[in-house]
C-alpha positions in Angstrom: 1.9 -6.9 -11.3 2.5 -2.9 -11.6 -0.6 -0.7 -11.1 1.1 1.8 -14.3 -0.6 1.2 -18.0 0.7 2.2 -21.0 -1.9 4.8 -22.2 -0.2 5.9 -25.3 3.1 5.8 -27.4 4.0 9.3 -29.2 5.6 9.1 -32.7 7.5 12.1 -33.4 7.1 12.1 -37.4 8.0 14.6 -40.5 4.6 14.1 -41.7 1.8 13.9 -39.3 -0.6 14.4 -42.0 0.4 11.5 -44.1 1.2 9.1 -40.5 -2.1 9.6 -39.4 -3.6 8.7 -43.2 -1.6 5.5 -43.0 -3.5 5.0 -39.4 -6.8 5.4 -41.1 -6.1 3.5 -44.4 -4.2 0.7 -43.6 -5.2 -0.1 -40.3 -8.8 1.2 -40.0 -8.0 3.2 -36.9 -10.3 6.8 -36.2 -8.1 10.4 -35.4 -9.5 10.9 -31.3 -8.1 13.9 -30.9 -6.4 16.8 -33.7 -5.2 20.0 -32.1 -2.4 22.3 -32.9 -0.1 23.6 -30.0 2.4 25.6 -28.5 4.7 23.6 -26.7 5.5 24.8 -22.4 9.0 23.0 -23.0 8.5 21.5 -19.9 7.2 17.7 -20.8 9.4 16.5 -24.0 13.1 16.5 -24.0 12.7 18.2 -27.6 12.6 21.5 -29.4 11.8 24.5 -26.7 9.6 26.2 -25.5 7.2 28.2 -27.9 7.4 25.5 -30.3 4.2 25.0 -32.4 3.3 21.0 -32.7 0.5 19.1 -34.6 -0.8 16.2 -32.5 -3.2 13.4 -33.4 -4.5 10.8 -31.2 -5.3 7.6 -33.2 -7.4 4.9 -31.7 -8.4 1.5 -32.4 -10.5 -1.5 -31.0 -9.2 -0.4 -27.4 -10.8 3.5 -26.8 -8.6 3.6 -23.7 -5.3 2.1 -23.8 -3.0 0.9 -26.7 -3.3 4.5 -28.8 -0.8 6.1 -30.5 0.0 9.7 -30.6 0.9 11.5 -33.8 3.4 14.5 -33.0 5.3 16.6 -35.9 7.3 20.1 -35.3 5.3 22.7 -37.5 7.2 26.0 -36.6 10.3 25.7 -35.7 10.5 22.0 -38.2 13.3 19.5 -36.3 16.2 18.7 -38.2 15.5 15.9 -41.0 17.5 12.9 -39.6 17.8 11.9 -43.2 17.1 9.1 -45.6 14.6 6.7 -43.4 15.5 3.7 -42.3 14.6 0.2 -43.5 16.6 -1.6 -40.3 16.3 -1.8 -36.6 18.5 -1.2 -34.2 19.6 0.1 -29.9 17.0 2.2 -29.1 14.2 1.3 -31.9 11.1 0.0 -31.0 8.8 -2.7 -32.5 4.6 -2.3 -32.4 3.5 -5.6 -32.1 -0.3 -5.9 -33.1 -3.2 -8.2 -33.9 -5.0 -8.1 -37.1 -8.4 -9.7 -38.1 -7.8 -9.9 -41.8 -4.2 -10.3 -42.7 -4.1 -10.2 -46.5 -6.1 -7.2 -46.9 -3.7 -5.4 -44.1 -1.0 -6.6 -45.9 -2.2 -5.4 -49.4 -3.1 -1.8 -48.0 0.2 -1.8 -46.7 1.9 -2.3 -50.2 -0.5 0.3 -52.1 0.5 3.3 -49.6 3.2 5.5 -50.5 6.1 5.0 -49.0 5.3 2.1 -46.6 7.2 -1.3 -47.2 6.4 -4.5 -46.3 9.8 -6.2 -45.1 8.3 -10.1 -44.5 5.1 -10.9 -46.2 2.6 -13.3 -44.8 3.5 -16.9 -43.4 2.6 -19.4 -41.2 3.9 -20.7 -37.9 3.4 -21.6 -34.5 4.7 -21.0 -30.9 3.5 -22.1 -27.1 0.8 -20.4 -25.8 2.6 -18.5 -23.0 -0.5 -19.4 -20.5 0.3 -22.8 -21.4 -2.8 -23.6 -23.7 -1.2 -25.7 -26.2 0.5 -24.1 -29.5 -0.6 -21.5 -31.4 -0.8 -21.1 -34.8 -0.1 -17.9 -36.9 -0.1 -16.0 -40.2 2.6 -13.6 -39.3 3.7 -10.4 -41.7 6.4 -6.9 -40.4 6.3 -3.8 -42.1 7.6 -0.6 -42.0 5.6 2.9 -42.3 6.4 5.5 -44.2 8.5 6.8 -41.5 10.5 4.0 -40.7 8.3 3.0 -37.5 7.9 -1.0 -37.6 5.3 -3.0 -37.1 4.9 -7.3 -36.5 1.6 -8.5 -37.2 -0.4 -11.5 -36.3 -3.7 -13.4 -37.4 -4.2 -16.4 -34.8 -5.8 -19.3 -36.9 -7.0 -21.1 -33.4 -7.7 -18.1 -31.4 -10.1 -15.6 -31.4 -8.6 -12.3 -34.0 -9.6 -8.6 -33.1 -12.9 -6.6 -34.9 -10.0 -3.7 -35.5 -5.9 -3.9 -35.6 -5.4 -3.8 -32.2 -1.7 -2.9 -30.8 -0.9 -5.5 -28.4 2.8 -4.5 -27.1 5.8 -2.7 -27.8 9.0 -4.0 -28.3 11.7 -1.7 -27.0 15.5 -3.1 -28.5 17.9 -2.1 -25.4 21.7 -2.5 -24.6 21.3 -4.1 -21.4 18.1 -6.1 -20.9 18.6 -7.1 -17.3 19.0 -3.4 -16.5 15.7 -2.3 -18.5 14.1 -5.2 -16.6 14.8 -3.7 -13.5 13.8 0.0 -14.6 10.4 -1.2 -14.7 9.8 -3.8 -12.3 11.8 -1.7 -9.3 
């Protein structure tokens, strides 16, 4: 067991304006923290220093861990990377998070500009990792309006979060055995 949490994952968006109203719309989370920046150039391996950012901090059922970071390039913009992306792949990531009502989640998802929902609701079931029998799901991915995706679950036989709640991260790597040891050595 490492003594390191996961505070935070940063989204480096085109729109942080229009991220953090699909934070508050379709998943009910509250903006923690809105400030506009120069950058030291020191911390991200992006832009350079004197770089003016906007950052959110969105928040959900957890106050302290699990939060996401909403970070866009204001003056000078980054490049566009183009048209965005409706497929995964090396290097893409996958927010994996609980819902409490996953219907009106899903239909929030569908009425915001831009977002897509890429495999709607459906049942299913898989071992309870501690061993506690099967568990069964209503299961639903998405992607934002910036390409970010998202798997969702409502547990029919175990207790569902108050709030969307982001319960991992998925990170899709070349090499699992050596991202394995990254973080456990």
């Amino acid at each position: 067991m490492s003594d390191t949490i996961l505070k935070r994952t940063t989204l480096i968006v085109r729109d942080a304006a229009t991220q953090k109203k699909f934070y508050e719309d379709v998943f009910g989370w509250t903006c923690s923290y809105d400030a506009q920046m120069e950058l030291s150039g020191g911390i991200l391996p992006c832009g350079k220093p004197g770089d003016r950012v906007q950052l959110y901090m969105m928040e959900g059922a957890d106050k302290e861990i699990g939060k996401i970071g909403i970070l866009e390039w204001l003056d000078p913009k980054l490049p566009d990377p183009g048209p965005v992306p409706h497929r995964l792949g090396i290097g893409d990531v996958v927010l994996v998070a609980d819902v409490p009502d996953m219907e009106s989640l899903v239909a929030k998802a569908e009425a915001f500009p831009g977002a897509r929902v890429y495999s709607p609701p459906n049942d299913g079931t898989f071992p309870d990792p501690r061993g506690d029998g099967m568990i069964e799901y209503c299961s639903a991915t998405l992607f934002d309006s910036e390409g970010f995706f998202y798997e969702l679950y409502y547990r029919y036989n175990r207790p569902n979060p108050e709030q969307f709640l982001l319960r991992r991260t998925t990170c899709i790597g070349r090499d699992v055995d050596r991202t394995l040891d990254f973080f456990t050595n």
